[in-house]
C-alpha positions in Angstrom: -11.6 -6.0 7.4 -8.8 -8.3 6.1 -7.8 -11.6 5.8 -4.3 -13.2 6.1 -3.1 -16.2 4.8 -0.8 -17.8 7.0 0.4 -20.5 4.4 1.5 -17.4 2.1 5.5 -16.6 2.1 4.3 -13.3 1.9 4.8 -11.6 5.9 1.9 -10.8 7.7 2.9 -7.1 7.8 3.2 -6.6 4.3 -0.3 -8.7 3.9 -1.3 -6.1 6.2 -0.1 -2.8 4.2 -0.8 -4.3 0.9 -4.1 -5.2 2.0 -5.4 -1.8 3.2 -3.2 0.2 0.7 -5.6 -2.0 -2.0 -8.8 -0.9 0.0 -7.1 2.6 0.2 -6.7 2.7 -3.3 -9.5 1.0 -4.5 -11.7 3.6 -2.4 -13.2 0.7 0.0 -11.7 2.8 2.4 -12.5 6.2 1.7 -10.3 9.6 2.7 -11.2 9.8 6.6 -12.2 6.5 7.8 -10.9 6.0 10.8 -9.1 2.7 11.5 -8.8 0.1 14.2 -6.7 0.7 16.6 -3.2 -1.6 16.2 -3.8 -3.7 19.1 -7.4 -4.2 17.7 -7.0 -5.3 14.5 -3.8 -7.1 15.8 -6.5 -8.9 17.8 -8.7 -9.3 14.8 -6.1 -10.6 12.6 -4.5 -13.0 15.2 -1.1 -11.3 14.9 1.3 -9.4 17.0 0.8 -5.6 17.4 4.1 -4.6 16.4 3.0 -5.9 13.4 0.1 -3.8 12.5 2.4 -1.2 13.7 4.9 -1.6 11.3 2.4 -1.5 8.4 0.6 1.3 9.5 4.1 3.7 9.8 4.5 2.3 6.3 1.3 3.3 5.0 1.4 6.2 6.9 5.2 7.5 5.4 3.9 6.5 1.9 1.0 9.0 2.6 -2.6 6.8 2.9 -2.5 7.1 6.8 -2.9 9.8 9.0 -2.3 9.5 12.6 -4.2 12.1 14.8 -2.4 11.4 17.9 -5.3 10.3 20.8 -7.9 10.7 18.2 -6.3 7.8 15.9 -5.7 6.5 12.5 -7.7 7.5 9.5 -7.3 7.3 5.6 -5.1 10.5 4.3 -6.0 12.3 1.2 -3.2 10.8 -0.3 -5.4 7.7 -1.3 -7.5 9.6 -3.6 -3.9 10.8 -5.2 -1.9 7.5 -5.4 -3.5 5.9 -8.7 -2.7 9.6 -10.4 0.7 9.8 -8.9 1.7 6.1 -10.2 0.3 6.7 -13.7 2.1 9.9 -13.2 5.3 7.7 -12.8 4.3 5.2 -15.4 4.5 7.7 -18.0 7.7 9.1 -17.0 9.2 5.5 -17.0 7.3 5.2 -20.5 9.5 8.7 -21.9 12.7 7.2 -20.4 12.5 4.0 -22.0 11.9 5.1 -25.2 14.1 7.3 -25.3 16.6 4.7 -24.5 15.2 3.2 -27.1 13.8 0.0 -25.2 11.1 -2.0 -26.9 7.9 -2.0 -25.1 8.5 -5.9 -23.7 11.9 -5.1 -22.6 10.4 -2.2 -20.5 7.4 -4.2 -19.5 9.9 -7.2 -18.4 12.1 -4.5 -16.3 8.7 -3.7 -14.5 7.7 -7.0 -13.9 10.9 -7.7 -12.5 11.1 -4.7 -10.0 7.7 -5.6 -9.2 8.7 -9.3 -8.3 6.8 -11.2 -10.6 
């Protein structure tokens, strides 16, 4: 389902959420697949459970999971919203910095710094 790299200085949780937020969003994962459990893809992936954990209660605050208590963990509708809602953003952002009266490569170089790159 994933891969890891453990040479990455990225942590294996957020390889984890990034990962399957991607899938999420990409629709490789459609709205109500149901996911490993977190001990078995902790298993899968080599890593500790509280791991997985932590990236699934991410995923699952920031709307893409849904935990159904005994029944498990499956995609939430949310996926299907989260491109809209971050172009939604993207435009707002656009507004503000014009009418600040940023240059489009200023604004572009705030992004990329908020974004870490």
């Amino acid at each position: 389902m994933l891969d890891l790299d453990p040479d990455s200085g990225v942590p294996p949780f957020e390889q984890v959420r990034a990962g399957l937020a991607r899938m999420i969003n990409d629709r490789e994962l459609a709205v109500g697949t149901k996911l490993p459990t977190v001990r078995a893809l902790a298993a899968d992936l080599g890593i500790a459970a509280n791991t997985v954990a932590r990236a699934y209660r991410e995923l699952e605050e920031a709307g893409l999971l849904e935990t159904r208590g005994r029944a498990g963990t499956f995609v939430g509708a949310a996926g299907d919203r989260s491109l809209s809602r971050a172009k939604q953003a993207a435009d707002r952002y656009a507004a503000e910095t014009h009418r600040l009266g940023l240059a489009p490569e200023q604004a572009l170089e705030i992004v990329r710094a908020a974004l870490g790159g």
